[in-house]
C-alpha positions in Angstrom: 59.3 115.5 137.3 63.1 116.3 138.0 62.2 118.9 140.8 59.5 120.1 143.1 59.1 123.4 144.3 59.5 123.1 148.3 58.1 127.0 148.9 59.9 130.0 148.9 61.2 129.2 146.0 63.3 126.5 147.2 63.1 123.5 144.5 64.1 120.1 145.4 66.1 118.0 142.7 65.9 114.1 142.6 69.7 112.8 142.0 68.7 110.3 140.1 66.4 111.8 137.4 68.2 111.5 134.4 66.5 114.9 133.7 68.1 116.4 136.5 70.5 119.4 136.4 72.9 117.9 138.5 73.3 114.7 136.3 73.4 117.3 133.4 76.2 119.3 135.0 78.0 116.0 135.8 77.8 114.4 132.2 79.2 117.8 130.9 82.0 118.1 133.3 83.0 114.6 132.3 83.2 115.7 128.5 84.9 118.9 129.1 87.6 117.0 131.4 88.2 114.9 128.5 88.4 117.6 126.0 91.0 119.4 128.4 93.0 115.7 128.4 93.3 115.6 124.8 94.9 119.2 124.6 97.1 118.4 126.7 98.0 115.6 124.7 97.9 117.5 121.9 100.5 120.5 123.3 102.5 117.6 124.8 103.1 116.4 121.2 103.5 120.2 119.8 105.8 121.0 122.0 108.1 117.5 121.3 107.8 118.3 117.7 108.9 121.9 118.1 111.7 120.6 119.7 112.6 117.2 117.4 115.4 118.2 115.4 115.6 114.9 113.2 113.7 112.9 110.7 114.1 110.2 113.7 112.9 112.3 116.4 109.8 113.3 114.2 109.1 109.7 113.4 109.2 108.7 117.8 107.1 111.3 118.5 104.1 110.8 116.3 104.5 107.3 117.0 104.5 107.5 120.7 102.8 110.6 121.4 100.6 111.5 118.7 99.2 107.9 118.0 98.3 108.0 121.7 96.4 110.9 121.2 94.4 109.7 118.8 93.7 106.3 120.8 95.2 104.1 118.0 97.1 101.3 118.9 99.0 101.0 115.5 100.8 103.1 112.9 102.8 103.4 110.0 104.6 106.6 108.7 105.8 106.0 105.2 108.2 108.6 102.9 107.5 108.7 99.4 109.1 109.9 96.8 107.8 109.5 93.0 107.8 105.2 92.9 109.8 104.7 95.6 108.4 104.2 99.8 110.4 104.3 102.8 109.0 103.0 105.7 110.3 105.9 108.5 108.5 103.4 111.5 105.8 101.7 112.8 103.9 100.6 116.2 102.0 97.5 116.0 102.7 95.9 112.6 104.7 92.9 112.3 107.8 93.2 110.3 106.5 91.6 107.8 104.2 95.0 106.8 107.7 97.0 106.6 109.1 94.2 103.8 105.7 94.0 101.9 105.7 97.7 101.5 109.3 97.6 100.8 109.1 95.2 98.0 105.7 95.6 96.7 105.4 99.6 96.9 102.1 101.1 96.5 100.8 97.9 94.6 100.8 96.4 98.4 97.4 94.4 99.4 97.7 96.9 102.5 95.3 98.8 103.7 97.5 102.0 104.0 98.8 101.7 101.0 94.7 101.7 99.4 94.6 104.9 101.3 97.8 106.2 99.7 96.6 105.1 96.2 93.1 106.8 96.5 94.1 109.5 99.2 91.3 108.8 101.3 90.9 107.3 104.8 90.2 103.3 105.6 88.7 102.6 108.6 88.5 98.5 109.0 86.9 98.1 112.6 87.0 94.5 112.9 89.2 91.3 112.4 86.0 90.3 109.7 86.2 93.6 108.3 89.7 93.0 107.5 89.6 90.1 106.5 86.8 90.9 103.5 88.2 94.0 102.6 92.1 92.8 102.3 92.0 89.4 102.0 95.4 88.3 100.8 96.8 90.9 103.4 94.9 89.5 106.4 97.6 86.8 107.1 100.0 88.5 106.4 100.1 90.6 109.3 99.4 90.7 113.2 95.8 90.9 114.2 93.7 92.9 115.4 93.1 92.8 118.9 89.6 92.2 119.8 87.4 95.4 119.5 90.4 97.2 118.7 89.6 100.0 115.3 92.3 100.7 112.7 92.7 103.3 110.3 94.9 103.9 107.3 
């Protein structure tokens, strides 16, 4: 039982009971502090972008701001333009991502270039999952860090 009635209508609530209101009101508070985190994350990087006024000014703050928003530790932002790809930067990718992309264009064993060729997303999750769904690319770039989710 998560409370007793005392008399007088006073009720008595255990802490502990994971039925409780109080651990109720707690584990929502918690959720709406991080909802009010990420929009300020989220106007931070509005408000840079409203103020970027170069291809290279767009490119830092997606890459710093918005990929932290998102939680990712990588990311790639690539121009196309009929056959050819430019890559505008990355965070997280060794160079030699930049130079297969550059060379090998949309027929790269990349992951983000799969997701440019079918236009949907590719979520690998693990250094395994990588490895059997890319496996020429695998070693070809820097690992995953351990636990660590990527997305193309």
């Amino acid at each position: 039982m998560a409370s007793e009635i005392l008399g007088s209508g006073e009720v008595a609530i255990r802490i502990g009971d994971p039925d409780s209101p109080a651990v109720e009101l707690e584990r929502l508070n918690e959720k709406l502090t991080q909802v009010a985190l990420r929009a300020t994350k989220l106007l931070d990087v509005t408000a840079a972008l409203s103020q970027a006024s170069s291809v290279e000014e767009v490119v830092s703050v997606v890459l710093d701001k918005g990929l932290a928003v998102v939680e990712a530790s990588r990311g790639l932002l690539i121009c196309t333009a009929g056959d050819h790809m430019e890559v505008l930067g990355s965070r997280g990718f060794s160079p030699r991502v930049k130079s297969l992309i550059q060379t090998d264009g949309h027929d790269a064993d990349l992951a983000v270039m799969e997701a440019m060729r079918t236009g949907a997303p590719i979520w690998i999750e693990s250094f395994d999952d990588y490895r059997e769904k890319f496996p020429r690319a695998f070693a070809q770039i820097a690992p995953l860090a351990e636990g660590e989710a990527l997305c193309a």
